[in-house]
Every structure is written in C-alpha cells, then in structure tokens.
N, C-alpha and C positions, 0 to 999 in steps of 0.2 A: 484727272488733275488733282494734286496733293494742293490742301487749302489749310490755311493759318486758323484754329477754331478758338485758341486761348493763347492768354501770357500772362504768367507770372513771375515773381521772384521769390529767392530762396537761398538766403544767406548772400554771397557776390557774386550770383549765376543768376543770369536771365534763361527760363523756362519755355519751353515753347509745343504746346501740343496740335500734330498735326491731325489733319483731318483722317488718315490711314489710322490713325492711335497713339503713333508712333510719340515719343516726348523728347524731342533734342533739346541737351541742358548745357549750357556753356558760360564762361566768368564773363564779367558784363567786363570786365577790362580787354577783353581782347576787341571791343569796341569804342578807339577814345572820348570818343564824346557821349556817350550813354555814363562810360565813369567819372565822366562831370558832374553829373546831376546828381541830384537827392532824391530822396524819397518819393516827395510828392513830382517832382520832373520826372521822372522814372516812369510815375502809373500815369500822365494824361500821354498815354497812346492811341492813336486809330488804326485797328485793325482794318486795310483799304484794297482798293482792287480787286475785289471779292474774295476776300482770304489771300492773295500772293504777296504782301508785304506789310508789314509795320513803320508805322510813321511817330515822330516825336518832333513837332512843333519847336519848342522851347528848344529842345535839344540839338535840332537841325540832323537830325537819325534817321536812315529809312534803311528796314532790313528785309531782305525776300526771304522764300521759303526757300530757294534755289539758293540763299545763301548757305543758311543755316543746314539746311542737306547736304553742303558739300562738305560742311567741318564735321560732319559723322555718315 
C-alpha cells in the first residue's frame, strides 16, 4: 500500500512524496479551497489514516494518495 510520507510547497504547486519515492507535484489551484489559504493555512496539515490522506482543518481540505495518483 502506497502511503503519504511528506508535503510541501514550491512556488503554487503542492508537493507530495509517496511512500514508493515517487513525488507527485500539482498547482494548489486545481484545489479550491487549498487556494484560499495562505501561507500559514496551507502548512497546519495532518498527514492521517496512516499515510492515505491529508487533512486541512482551517481549510476544510482532505486529499488521498488515490487522488493524487490519479492526476499522474
């Protein structure tokens, strides 16, 4: 099972390195409510479900690894 190990950002792409190595990178705008936030909204994520998804509280975000796999 592929698991979520990191994330970050890098310019207006959110970052995402899987557990295989693999690093899917995509514009945070192709998520609308991620490109609401700022900065600091952006980084308080919890990495949950042991590695299968990302959460953004503030943001009301939650992203799988099966999502992000499917856009690459």
């Amino acid at each position: 099972m592929i698991t979520i190990n990191s994330v970050w950002f890098s310019g207006d792409d959110i970052c995402v390195k899987m557990s295989d190595g693999k690093i899917v990178q995509t514009p945070i705008g192709s998520y609308p409510n991620l490109s609401k936030g700022n900065t600091d909204q952006l980084n308080k994520y919890e990495i949950k479900g042991g590695g299968r998804w990302i959460h953004w509280e503030e943001l009301d975000e939650d992203l799988s690894v099966e999502g992000f796999l499917q856009l690459h």
